[in-house]
C-alpha positions in Angstrom: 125.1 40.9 110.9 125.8 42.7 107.5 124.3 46.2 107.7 123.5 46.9 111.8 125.8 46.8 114.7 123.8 45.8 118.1 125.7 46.1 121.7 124.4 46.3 125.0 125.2 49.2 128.1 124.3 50.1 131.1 124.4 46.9 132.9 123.0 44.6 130.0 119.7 46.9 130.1 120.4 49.2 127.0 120.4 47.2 123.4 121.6 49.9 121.2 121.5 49.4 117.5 123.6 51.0 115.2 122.3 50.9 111.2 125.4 50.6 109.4 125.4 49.7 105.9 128.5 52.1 104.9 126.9 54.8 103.6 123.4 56.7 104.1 122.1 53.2 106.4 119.2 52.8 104.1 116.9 50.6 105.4 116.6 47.7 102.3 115.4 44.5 102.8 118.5 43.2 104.4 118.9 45.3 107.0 115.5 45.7 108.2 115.6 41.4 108.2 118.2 41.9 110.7 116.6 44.6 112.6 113.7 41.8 113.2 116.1 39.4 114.0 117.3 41.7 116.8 113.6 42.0 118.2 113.5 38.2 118.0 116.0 38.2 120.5 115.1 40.9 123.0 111.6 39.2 123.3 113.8 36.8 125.5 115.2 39.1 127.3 113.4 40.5 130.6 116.0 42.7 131.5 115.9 45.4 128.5 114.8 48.8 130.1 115.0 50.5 126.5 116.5 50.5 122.5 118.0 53.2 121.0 118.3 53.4 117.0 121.5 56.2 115.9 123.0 55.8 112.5 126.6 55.1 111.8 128.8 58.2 110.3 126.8 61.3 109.9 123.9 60.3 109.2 120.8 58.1 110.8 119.0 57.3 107.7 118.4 58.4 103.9 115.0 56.2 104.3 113.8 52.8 102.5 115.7 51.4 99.6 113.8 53.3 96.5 114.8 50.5 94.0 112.8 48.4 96.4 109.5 50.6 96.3 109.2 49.3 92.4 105.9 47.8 91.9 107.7 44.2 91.2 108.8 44.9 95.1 106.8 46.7 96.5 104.6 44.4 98.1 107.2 42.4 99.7 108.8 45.5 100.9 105.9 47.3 102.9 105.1 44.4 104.4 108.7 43.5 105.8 109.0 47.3 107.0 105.6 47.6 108.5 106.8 44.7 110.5 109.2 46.7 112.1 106.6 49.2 113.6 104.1 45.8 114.9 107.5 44.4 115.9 108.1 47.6 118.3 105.0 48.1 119.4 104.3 44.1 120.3 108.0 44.4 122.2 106.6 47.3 124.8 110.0 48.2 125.5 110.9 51.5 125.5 112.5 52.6 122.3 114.9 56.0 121.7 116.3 57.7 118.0 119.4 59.7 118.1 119.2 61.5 115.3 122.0 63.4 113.2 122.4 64.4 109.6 119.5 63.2 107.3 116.6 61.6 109.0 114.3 61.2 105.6 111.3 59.0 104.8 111.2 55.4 106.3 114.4 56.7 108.6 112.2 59.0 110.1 109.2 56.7 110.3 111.2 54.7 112.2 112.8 57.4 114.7 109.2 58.8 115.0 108.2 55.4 116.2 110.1 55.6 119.2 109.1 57.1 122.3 112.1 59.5 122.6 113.8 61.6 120.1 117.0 63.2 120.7 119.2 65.4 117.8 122.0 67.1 117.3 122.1 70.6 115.1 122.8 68.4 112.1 119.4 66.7 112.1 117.5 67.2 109.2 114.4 65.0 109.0 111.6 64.9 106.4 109.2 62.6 104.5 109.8 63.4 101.3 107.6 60.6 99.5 104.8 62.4 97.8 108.0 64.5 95.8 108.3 60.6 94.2 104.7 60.0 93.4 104.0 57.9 96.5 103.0 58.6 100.3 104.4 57.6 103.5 101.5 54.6 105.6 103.4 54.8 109.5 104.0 58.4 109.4 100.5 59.2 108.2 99.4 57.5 111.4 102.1 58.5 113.5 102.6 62.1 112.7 99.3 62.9 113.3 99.1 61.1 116.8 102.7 62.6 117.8 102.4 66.7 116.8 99.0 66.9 115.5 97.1 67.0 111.9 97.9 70.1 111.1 101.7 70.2 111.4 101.1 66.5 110.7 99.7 67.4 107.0 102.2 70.1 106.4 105.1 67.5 106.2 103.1 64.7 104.4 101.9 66.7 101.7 104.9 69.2 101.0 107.7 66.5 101.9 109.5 69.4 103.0 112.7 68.7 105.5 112.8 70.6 108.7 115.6 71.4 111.0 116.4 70.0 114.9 115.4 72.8 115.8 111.8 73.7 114.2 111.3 69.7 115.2 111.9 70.6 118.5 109.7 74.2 118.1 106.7 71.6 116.7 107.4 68.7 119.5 108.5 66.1 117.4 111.7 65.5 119.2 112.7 65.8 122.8 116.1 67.4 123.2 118.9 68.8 120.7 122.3 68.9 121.0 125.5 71.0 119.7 126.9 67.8 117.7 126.7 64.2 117.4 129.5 63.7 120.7 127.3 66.0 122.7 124.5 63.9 121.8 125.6 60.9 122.7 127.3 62.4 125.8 124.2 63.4 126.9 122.0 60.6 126.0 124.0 58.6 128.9 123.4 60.6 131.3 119.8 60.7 130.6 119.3 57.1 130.5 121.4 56.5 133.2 119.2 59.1 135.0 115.4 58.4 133.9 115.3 54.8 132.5 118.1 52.6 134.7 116.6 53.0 137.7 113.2 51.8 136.7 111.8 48.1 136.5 112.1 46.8 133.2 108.8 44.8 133.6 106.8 48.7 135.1 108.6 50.1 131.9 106.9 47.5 129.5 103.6 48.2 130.9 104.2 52.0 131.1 104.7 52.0 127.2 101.4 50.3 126.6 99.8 52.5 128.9 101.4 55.8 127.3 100.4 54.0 123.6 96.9 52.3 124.4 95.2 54.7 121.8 98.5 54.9 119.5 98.9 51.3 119.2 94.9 50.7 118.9 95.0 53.1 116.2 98.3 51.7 114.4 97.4 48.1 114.4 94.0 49.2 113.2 94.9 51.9 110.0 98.2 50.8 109.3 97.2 47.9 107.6 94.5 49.4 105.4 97.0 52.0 104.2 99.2 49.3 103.2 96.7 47.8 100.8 96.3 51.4 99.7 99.8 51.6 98.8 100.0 48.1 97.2 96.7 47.5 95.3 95.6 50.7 94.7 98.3 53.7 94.6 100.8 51.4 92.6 98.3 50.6 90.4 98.8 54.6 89.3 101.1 55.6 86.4 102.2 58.7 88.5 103.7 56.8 91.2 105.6 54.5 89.1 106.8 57.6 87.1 108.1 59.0 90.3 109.8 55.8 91.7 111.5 55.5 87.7 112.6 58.8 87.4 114.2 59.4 90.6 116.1 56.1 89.8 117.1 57.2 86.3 117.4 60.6 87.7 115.4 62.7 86.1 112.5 65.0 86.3 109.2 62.8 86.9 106.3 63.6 83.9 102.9 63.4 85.5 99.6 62.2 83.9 97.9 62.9 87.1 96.8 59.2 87.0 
């Protein structure tokens, strides 16, 4: 695989999957291909208790490719990452993010996807998308669901980035840690204490249990905030202004159209 590392701990019953593509692991079209090439795989596998996502170097994610969020690709883009979040949820397994450095925009979609969040101090997640002209479909149905409208609304419409620790403060993540060894350290120890133990078949049905009104209401909204996105919001001369100018780096000119 090009741009993700996958290995397998704790007795064959952790698949861990490292995004690697050498510098902020954005998640382009390659890589998340290979990410649902990996779920292809543990569909076979009865024995996986649980996946954990962590990014290689410092950071877990800068977020979707932005040259791929052009209205030429758009389309072909949402779909392939949505697939990642029907891909999860079909899966049942239980699913972990170790997050350090920057966590932004479709990183953090996919970390808040998971069941279980753990940080270290460095940990600096966001969804930034409406600062480009465009908004963010999973974690407009996720956020919600996982710390409430409110909060929920505050990070969709500022895109500001929080800390590890306000994401802890607002229940968005589990646990943080000093630094990134700590974290995995101590991630271990937790698995080898709450997940290894467990039937991986109980786990499976656990998740759906836990998720019966999250996954009703993801397979049911996500989809009609993708057409949003692709027939309707790109259709807009704002957020094509705001995809262009952050490529040719410069400051977006609204129409308010």
């Amino acid at each position: 695989m090009e741009k993700i590392k996958l290995n397998y701990t704790h007795n064959n019953t952790v698949a861990n999957i490292l995004l690697d593509d050498g510098k902020g692991n954005v998640l382009d079209n390659v890589m998340m291909l290979e990410l649902l090439d990996c779920f292809k795989t543990f569909r076979t596998n009865p024995n996986l208790k649980l996946i954990t996502f962590q990014g290689e170097g410092k950071h877990f994610s800068f977020g979707a490719s932005v040259p791929e969020h052009t209205k030429e690709l758009a389309e072909m883009m949402i779909k392939t990452f949505h697939q990642l979040f029907f891909g999860i949820m079909d899966l049942g397994i239980p699913t972990m993010a170790k997050i350090s450095g920057q966590c932004l925009g479709g990183g953090m979609e996919l970390a808040i996807m998971c069941n279980f969040l753990f940080a270290d101090k460095s940990a600096k997640l966001g969804q930034p998308e409406l600062i480009l002209g465009v908004f963010p479909p999973p974690a407009s149905v996720i956020l919600p669901e996982k710390i409430g409208l409110a909060r929920a609304e505050e990070l969709l419409l500022t895109g500001k980035t929080i800390d590890a620790e306000e994401a802890l403060k607002i229940g968005l993540i589990n646990y943080v840690f000093e630094n990134k060894d700590d974290l995995n350290t101590e991630v271990e120890a937790w698995i080898a204490k709450n997940i290894v133990p467990k039937s991986a078949s109980s786990l499976k049905y656990g998740v759906k249990a836990a998720r019966v009104k999250f996954n009703h209401i993801l397979d049911n909204f996500l989809p009609q905030l993708e057409y949003m996105y692709v027939k309707q919001l790109m259709e807009t001369k704002d957020a094509n202004e705001g995809i262009n100018s952050f490529l040719e780096k410069r400051a977006p000119v609204w129409e308010n159209c």
